[in-house]
VMD Tcl script that builds the backbone (N, CA, C; Angstrom):
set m [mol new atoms 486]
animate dup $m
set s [atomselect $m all]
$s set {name element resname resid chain x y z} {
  {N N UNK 1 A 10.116 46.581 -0.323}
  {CA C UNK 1 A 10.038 45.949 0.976}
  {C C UNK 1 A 8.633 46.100 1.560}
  {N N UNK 2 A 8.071 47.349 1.441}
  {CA C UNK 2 A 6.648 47.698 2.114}
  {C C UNK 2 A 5.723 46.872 0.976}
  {N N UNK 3 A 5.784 46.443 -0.087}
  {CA C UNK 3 A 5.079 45.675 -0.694}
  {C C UNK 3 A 4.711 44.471 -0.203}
  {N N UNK 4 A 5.865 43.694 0.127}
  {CA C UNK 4 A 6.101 42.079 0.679}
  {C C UNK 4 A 5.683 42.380 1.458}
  {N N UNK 5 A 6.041 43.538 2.100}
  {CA C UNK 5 A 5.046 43.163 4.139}
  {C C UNK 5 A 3.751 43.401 3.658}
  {N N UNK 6 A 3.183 44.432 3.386}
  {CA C UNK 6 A 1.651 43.979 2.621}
  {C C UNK 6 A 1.223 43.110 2.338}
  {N N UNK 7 A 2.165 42.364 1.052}
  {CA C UNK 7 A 1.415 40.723 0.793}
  {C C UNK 7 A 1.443 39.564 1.676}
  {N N UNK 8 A 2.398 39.626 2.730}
  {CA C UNK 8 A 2.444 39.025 3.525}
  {C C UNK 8 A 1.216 38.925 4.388}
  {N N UNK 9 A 0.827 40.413 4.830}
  {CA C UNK 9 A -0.328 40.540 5.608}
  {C C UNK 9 A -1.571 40.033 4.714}
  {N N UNK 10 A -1.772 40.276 3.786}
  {CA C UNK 10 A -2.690 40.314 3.115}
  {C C UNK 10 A -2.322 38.560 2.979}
  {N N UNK 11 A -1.729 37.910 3.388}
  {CA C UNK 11 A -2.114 36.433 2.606}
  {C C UNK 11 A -2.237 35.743 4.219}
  {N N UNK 12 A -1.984 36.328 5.223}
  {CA C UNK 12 A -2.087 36.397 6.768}
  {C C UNK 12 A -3.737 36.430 7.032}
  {N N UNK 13 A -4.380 37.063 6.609}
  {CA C UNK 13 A -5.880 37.628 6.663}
  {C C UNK 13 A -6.260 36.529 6.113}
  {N N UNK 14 A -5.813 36.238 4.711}
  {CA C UNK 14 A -6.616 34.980 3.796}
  {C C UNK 14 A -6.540 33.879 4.499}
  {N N UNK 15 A -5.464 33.829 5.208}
  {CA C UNK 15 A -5.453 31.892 5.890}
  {C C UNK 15 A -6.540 32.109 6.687}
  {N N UNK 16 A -6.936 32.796 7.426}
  {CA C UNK 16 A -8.397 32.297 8.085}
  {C C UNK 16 A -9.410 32.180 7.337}
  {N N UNK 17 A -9.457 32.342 5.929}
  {CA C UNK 17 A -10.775 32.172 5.302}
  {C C UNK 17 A -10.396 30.853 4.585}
  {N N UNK 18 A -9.206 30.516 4.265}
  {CA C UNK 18 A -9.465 29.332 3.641}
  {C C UNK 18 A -9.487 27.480 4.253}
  {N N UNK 19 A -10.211 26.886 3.647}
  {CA C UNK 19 A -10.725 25.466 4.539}
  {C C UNK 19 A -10.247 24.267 4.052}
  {N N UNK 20 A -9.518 24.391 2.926}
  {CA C UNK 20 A -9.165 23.331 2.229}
  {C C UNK 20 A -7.432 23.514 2.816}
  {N N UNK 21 A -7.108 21.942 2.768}
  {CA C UNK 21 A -5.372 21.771 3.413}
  {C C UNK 21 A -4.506 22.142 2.099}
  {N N UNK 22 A -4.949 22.109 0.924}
  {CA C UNK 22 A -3.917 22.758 -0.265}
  {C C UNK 22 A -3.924 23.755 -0.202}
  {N N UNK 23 A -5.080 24.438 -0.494}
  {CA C UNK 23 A -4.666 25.912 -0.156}
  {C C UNK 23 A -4.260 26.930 0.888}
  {N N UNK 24 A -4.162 25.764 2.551}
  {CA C UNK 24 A -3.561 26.330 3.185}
  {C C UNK 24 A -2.020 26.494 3.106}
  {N N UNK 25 A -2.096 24.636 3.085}
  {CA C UNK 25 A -0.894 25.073 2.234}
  {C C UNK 25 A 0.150 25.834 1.086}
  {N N UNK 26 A -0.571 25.978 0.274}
  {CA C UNK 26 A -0.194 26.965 -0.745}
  {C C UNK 26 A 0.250 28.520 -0.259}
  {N N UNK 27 A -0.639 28.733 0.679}
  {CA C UNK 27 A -0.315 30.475 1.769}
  {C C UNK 27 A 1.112 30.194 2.324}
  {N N UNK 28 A 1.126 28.889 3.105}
  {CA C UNK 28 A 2.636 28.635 3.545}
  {C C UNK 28 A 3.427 28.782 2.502}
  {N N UNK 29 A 3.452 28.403 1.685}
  {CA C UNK 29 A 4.596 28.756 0.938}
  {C C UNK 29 A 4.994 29.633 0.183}
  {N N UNK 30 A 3.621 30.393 -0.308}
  {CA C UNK 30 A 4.109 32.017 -0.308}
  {C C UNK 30 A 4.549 32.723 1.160}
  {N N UNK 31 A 4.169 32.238 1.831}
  {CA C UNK 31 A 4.339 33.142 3.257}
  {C C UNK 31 A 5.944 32.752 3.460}
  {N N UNK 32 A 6.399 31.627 2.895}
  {CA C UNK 32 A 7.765 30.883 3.289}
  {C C UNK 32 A 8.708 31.900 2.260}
  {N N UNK 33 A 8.300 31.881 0.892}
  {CA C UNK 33 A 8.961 32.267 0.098}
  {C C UNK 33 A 9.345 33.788 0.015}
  {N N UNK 34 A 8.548 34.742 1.333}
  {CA C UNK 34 A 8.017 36.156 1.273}
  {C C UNK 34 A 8.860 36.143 2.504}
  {N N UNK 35 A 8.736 35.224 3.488}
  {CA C UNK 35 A 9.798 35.831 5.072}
  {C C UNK 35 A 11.140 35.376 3.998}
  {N N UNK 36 A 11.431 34.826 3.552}
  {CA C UNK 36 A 13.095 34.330 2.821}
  {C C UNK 36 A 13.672 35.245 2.527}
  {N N UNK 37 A 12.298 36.421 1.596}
  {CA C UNK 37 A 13.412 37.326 0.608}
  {C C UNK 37 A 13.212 38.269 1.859}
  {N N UNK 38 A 12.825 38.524 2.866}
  {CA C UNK 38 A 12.988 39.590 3.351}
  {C C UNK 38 A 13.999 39.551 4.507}
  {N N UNK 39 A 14.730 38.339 4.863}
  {CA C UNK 39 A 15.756 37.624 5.472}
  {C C UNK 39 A 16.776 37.965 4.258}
  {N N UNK 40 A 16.593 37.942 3.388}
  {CA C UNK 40 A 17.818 38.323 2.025}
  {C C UNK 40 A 17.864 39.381 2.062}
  {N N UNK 41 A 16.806 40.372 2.122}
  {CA C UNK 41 A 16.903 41.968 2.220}
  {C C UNK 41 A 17.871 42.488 3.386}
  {N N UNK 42 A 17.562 41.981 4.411}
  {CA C UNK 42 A 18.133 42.444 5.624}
  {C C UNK 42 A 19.129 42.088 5.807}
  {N N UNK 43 A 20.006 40.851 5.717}
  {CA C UNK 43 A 21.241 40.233 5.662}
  {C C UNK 43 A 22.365 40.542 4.011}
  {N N UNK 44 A 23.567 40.628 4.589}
  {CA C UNK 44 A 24.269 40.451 3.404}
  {C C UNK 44 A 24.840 39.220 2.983}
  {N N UNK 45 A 24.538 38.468 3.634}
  {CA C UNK 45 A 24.604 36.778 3.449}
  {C C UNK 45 A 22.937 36.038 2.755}
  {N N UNK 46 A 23.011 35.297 1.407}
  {CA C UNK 46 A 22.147 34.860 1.320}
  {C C UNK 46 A 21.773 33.798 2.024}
  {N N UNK 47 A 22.941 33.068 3.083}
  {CA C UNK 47 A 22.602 31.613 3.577}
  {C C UNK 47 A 21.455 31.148 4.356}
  {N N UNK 48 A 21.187 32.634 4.878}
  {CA C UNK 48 A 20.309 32.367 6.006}
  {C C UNK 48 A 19.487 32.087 5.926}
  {N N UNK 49 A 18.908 32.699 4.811}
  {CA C UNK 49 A 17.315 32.701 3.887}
  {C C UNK 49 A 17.320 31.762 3.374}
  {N N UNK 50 A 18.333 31.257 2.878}
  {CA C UNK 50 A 18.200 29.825 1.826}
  {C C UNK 50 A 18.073 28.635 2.899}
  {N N UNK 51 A 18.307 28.590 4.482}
  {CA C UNK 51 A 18.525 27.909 5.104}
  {C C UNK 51 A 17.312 27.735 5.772}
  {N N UNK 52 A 16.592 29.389 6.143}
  {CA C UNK 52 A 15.329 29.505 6.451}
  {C C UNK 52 A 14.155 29.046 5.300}
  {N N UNK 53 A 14.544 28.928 4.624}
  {CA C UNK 53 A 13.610 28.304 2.985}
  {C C UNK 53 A 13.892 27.254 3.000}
  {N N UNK 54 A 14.907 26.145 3.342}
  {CA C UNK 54 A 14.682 24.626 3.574}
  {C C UNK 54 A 14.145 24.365 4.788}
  {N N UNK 55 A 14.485 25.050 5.888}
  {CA C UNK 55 A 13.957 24.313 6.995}
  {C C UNK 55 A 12.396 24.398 6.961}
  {N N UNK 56 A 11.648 25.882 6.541}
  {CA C UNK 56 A 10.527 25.437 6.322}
  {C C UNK 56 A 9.432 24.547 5.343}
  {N N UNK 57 A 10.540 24.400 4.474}
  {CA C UNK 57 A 10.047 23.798 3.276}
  {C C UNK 57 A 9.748 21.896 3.775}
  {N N UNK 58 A 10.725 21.716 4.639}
  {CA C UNK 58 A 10.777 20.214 5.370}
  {C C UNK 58 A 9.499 20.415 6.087}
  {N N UNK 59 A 9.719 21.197 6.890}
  {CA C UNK 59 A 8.123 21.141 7.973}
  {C C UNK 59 A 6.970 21.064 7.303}
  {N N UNK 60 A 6.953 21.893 5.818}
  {CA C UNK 60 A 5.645 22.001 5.465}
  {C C UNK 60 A 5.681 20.639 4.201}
  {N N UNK 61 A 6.734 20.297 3.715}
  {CA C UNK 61 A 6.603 19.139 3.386}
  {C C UNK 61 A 5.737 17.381 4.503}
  {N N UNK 62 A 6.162 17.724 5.375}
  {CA C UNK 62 A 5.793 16.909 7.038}
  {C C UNK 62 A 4.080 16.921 6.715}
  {N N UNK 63 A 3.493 18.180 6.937}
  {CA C UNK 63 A 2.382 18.735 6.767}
  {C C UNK 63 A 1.400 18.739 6.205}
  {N N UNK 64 A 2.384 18.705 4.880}
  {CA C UNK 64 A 1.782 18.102 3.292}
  {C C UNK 64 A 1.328 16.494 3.425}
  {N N UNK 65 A 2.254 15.988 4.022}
  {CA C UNK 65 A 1.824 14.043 3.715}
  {C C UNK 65 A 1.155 13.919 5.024}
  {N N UNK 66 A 0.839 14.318 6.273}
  {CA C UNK 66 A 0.243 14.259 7.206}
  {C C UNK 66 A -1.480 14.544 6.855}
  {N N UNK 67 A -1.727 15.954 5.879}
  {CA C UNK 67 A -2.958 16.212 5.368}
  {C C UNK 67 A -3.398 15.524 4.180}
  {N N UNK 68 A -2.120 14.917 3.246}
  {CA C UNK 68 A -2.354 14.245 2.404}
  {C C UNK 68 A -3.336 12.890 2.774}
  {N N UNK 69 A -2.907 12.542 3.307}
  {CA C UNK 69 A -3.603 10.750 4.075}
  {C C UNK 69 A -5.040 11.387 4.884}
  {N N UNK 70 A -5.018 12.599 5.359}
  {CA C UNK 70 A -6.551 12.683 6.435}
  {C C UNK 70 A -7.559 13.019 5.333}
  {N N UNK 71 A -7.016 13.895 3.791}
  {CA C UNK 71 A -8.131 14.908 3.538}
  {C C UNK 71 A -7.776 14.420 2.222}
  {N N UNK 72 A -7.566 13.287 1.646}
  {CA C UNK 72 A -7.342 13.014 -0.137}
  {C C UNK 72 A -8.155 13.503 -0.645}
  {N N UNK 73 A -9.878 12.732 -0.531}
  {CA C UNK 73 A -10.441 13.251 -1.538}
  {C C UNK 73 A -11.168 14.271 -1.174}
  {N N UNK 74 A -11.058 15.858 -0.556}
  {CA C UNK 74 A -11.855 16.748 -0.616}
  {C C UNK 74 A -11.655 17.665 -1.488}
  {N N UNK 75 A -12.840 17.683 -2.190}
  {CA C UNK 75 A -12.895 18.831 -3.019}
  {C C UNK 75 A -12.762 20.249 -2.824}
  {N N UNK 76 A -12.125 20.863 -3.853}
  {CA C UNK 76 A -11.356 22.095 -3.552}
  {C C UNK 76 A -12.484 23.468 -4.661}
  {N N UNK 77 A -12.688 24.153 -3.538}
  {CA C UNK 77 A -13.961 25.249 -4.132}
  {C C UNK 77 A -13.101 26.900 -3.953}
  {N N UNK 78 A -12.584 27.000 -5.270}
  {CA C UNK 78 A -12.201 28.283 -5.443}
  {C C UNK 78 A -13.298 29.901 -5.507}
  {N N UNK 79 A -12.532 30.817 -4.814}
  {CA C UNK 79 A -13.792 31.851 -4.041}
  {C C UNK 79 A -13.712 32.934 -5.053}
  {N N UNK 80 A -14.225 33.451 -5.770}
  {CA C UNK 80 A -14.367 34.559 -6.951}
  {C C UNK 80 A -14.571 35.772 -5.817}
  {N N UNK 81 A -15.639 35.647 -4.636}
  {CA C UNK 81 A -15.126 36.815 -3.696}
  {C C UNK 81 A -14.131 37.128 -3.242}
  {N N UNK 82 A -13.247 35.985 -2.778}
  {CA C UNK 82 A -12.514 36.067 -1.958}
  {C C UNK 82 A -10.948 37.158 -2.598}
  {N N UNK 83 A -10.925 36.435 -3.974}
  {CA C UNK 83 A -9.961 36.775 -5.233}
  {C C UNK 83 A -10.108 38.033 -5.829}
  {N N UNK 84 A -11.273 38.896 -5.865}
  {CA C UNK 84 A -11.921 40.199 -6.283}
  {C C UNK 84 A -11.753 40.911 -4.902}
  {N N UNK 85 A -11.749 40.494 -3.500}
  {CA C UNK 85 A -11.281 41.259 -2.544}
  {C C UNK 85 A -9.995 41.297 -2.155}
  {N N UNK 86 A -9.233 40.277 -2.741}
  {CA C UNK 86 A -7.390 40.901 -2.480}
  {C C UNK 86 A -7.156 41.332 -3.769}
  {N N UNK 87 A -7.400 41.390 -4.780}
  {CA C UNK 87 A -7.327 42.420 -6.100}
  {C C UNK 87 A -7.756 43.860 -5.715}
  {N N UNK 88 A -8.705 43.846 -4.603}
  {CA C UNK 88 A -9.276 45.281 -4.685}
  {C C UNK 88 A -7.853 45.836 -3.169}
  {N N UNK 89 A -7.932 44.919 -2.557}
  {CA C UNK 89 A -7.058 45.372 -1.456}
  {C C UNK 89 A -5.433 45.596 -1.839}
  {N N UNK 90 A -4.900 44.762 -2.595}
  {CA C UNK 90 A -3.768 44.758 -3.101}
  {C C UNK 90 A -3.754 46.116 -4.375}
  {N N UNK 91 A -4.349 47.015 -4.803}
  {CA C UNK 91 A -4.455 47.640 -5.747}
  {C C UNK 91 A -4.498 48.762 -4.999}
  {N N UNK 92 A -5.318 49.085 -3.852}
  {CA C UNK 92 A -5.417 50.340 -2.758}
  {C C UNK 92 A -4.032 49.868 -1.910}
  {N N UNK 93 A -3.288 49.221 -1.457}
  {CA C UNK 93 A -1.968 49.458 -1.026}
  {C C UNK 93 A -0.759 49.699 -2.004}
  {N N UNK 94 A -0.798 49.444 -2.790}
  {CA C UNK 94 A 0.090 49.545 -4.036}
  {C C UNK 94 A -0.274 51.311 -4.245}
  {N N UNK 95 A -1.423 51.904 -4.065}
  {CA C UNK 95 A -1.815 53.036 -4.576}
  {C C UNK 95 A -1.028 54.044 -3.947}
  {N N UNK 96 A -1.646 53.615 -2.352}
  {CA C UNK 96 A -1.036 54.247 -1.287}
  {C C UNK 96 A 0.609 54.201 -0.791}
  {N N UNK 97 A 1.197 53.589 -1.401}
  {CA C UNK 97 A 2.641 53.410 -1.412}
  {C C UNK 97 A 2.972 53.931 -2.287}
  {N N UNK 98 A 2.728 54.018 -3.627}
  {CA C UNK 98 A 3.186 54.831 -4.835}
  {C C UNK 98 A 3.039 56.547 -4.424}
  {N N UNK 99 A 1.646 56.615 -3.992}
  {CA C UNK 99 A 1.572 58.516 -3.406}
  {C C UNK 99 A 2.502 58.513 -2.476}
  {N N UNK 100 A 2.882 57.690 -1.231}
  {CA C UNK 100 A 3.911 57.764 -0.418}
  {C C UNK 100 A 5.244 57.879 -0.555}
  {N N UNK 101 A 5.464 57.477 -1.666}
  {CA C UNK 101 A 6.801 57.060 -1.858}
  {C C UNK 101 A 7.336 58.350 -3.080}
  {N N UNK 102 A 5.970 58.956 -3.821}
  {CA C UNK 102 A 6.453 60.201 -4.196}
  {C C UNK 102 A 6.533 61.470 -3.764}
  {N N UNK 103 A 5.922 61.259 -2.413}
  {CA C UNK 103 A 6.138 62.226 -1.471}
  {C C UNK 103 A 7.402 62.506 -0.265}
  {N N UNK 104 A 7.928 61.044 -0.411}
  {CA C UNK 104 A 9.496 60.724 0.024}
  {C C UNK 104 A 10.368 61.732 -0.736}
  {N N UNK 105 A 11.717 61.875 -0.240}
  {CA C UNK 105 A 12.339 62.347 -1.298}
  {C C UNK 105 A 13.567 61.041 -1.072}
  {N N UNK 106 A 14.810 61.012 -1.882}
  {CA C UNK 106 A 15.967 60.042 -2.196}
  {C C UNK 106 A 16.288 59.813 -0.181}
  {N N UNK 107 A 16.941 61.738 -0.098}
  {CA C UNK 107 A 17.667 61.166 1.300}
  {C C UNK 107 A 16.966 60.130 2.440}
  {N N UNK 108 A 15.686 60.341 2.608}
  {CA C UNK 108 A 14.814 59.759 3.674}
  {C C UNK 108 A 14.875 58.597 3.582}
  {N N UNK 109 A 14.898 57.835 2.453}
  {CA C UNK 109 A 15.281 56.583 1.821}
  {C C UNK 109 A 16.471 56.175 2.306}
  {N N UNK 110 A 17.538 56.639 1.564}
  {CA C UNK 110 A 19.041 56.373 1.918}
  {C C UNK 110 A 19.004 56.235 3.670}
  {N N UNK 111 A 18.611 57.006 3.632}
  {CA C UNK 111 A 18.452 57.290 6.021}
  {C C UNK 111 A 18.453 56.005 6.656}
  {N N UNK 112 A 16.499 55.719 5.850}
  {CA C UNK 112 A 16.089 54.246 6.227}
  {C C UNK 112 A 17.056 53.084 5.972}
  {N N UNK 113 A 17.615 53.341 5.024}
  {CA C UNK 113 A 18.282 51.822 4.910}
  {C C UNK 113 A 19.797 51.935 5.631}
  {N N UNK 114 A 20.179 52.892 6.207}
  {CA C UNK 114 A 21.441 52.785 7.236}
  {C C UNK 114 A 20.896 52.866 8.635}
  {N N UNK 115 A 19.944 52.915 8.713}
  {CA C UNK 115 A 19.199 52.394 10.224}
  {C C UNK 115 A 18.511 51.053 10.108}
  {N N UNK 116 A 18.383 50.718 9.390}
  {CA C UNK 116 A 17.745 48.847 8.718}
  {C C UNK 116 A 19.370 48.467 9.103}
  {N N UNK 117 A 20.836 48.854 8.947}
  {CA C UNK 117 A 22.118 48.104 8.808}
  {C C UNK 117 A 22.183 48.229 10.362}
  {N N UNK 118 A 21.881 48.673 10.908}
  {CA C UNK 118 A 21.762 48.580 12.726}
  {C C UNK 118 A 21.271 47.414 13.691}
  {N N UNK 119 A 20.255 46.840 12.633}
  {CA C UNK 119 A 19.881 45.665 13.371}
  {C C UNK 119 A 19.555 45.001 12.165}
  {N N UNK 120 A 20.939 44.505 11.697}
  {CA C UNK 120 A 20.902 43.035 10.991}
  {C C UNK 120 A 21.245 41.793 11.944}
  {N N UNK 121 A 20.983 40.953 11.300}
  {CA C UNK 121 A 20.331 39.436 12.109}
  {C C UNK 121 A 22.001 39.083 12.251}
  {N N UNK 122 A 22.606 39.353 11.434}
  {CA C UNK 122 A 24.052 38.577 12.033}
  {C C UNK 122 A 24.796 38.966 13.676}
  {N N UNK 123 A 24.087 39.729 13.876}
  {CA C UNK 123 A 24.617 40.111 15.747}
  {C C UNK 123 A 24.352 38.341 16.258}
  {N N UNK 124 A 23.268 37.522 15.709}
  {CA C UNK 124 A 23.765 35.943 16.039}
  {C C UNK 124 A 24.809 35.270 15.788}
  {N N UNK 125 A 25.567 36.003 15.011}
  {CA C UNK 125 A 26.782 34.848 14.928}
  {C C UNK 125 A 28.660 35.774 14.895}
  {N N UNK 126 A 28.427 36.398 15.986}
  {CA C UNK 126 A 29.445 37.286 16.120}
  {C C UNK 126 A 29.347 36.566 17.494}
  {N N UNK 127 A 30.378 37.250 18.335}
  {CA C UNK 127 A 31.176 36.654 19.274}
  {C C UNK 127 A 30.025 36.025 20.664}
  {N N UNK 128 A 29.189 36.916 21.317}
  {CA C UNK 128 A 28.905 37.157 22.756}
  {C C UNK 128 A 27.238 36.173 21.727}
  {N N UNK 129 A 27.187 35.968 21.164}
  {CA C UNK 129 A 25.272 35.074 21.246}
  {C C UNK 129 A 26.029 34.184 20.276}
  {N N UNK 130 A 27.527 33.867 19.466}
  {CA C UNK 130 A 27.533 33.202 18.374}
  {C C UNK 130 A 27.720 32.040 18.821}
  {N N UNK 131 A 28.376 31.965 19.991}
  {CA C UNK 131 A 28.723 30.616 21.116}
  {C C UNK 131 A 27.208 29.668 21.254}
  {N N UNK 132 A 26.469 30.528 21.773}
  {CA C UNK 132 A 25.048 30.330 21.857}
  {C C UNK 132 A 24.190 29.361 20.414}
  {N N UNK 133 A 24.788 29.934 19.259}
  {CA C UNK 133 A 23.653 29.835 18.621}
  {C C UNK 133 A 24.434 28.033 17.731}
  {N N UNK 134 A 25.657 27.893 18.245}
  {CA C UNK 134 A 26.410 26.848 17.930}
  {C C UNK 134 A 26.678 25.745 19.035}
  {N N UNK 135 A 26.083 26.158 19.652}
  {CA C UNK 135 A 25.834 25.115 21.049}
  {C C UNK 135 A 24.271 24.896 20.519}
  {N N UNK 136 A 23.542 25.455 20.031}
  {CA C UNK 136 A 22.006 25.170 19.811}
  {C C UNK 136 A 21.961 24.108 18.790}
  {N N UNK 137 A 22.430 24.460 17.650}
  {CA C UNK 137 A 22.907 23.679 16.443}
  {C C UNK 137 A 23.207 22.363 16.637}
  {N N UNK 138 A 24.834 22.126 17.458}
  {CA C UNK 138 A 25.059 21.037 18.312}
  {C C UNK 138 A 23.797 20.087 18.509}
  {N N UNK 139 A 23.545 20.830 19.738}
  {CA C UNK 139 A 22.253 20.531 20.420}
  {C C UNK 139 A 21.278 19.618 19.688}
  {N N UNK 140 A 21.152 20.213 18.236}
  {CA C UNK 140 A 19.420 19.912 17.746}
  {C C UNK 140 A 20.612 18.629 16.722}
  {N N UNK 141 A 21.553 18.446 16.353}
  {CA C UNK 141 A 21.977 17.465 16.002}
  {C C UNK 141 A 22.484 16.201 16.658}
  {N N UNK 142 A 23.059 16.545 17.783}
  {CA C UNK 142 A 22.816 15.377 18.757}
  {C C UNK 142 A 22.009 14.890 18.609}
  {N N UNK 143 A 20.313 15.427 18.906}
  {CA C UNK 143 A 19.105 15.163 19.388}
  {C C UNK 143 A 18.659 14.225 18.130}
  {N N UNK 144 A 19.013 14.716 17.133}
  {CA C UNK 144 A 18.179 14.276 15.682}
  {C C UNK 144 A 19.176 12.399 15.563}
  {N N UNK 145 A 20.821 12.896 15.719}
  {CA C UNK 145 A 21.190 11.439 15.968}
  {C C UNK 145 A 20.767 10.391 17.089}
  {N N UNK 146 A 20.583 10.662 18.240}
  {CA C UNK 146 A 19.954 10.149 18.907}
  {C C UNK 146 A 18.598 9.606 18.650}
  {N N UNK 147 A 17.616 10.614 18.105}
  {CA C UNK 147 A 16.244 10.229 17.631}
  {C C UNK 147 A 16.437 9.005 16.380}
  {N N UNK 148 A 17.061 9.349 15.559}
  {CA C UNK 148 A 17.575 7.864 13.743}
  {C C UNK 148 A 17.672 6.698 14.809}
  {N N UNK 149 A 18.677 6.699 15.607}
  {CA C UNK 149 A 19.337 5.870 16.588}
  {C C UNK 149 A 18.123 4.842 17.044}
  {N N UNK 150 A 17.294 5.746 17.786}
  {CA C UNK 150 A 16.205 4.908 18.810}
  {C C UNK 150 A 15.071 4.291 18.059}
  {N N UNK 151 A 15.125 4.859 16.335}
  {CA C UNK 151 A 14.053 4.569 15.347}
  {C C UNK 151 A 14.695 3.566 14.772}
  {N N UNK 152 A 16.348 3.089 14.476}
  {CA C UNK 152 A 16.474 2.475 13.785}
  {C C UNK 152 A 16.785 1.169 14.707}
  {N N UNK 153 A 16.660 1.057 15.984}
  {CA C UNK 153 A 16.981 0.103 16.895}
  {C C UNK 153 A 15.729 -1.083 16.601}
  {N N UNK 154 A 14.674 -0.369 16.609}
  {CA C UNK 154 A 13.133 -1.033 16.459}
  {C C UNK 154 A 12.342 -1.526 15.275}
  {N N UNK 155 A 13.232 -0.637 14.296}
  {CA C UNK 155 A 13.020 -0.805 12.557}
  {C C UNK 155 A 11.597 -0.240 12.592}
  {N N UNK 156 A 10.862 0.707 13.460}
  {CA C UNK 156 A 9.471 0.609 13.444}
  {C C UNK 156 A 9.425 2.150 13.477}
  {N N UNK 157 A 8.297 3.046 13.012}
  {CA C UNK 157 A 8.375 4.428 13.221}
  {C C UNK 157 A 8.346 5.080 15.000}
  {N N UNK 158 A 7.978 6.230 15.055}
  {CA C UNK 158 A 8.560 6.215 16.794}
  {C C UNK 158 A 6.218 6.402 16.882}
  {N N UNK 159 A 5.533 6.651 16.113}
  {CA C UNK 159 A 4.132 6.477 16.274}
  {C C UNK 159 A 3.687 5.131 15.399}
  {N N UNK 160 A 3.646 4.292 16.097}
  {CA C UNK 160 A 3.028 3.217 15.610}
  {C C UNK 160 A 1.644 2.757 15.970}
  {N N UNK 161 A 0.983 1.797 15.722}
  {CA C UNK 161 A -0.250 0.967 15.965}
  {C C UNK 161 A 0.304 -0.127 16.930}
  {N N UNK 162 A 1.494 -1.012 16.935}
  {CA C UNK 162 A 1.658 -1.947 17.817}
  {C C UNK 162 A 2.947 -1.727 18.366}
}
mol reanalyze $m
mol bondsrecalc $m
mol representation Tube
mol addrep $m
């Protein structure tokens, strides 16, 4: 788990250095594929994650053909610094977690992960917020039929030229 949050951070740091829209993109989707499993870690339901892994996968699909049309032909300049400094950074956290983690013993472990079962994400869909989070749902499907509705009245997209 302390790994993924590392790489997470560590690919968090990299999006500000990189300038090209693929390879920002490309961070999104490790970054997509890295919050998923850690939504799988924490839940005993895989749905959520798999649900949180399409919905972002649509947005950044959106994203993808939006940068596709502004930035086709720019050339893409891979960084030999950039790649030799998360090798060196990713190798000193890995280090420092391995001495940490043999300085743990089993119980401290076991501890952590029955205080991680204290605040799992399903307190959303139990009684007193589950009302809530199915009135939201509702909500964003109405909205989305309504939106097809007003797009398909005009046959025209809802951003047009005329």
């Amino acid at each position: 788990m302390k790994i993924i949050i590392s790489i997470m951070i560590l690919l968090s740091m990299n999006f500000t250095f990189m300038k090209h829209p693929l390879s920002m993109g490309s961070i999104l989707l490790m970054q997509t594929i890295l919050s998923s499993l850690i939504c799988m870690f924490y839940m005993n339901s895989y749905f959520f994650s798999y649900i949180l892994f399409l919905v972002f996968i649509g947005g950044m699909l959106i994203l993808f053909m939006y940068m596709s049309s502004i930035a086709s032909n720019e050339k893409f300049y891979f960084s030999m610094k950039l790649l030799l400094l998360n090798i060196i950074i990713m190798m000193m956290i890995m280090l420092f977690n391995l001495i940490k983690f043999k300085m743990n013993n089993m119980n401290e472990l076991l501890e952590m992960n029955n205080l991680v079962d204290n605040f799992m994400m399903k307190k959303l869909y139990i009684f007193p917020s589950g009302m809530m989070t199915i009135m939201m749902i509702i909500y964003l499907l109405f909205t989305l039929i309504v939106i097809v509705n007003v797009i398909s009245i005009k046959l025209l997209p809802l951003r047009s030229k005329f």
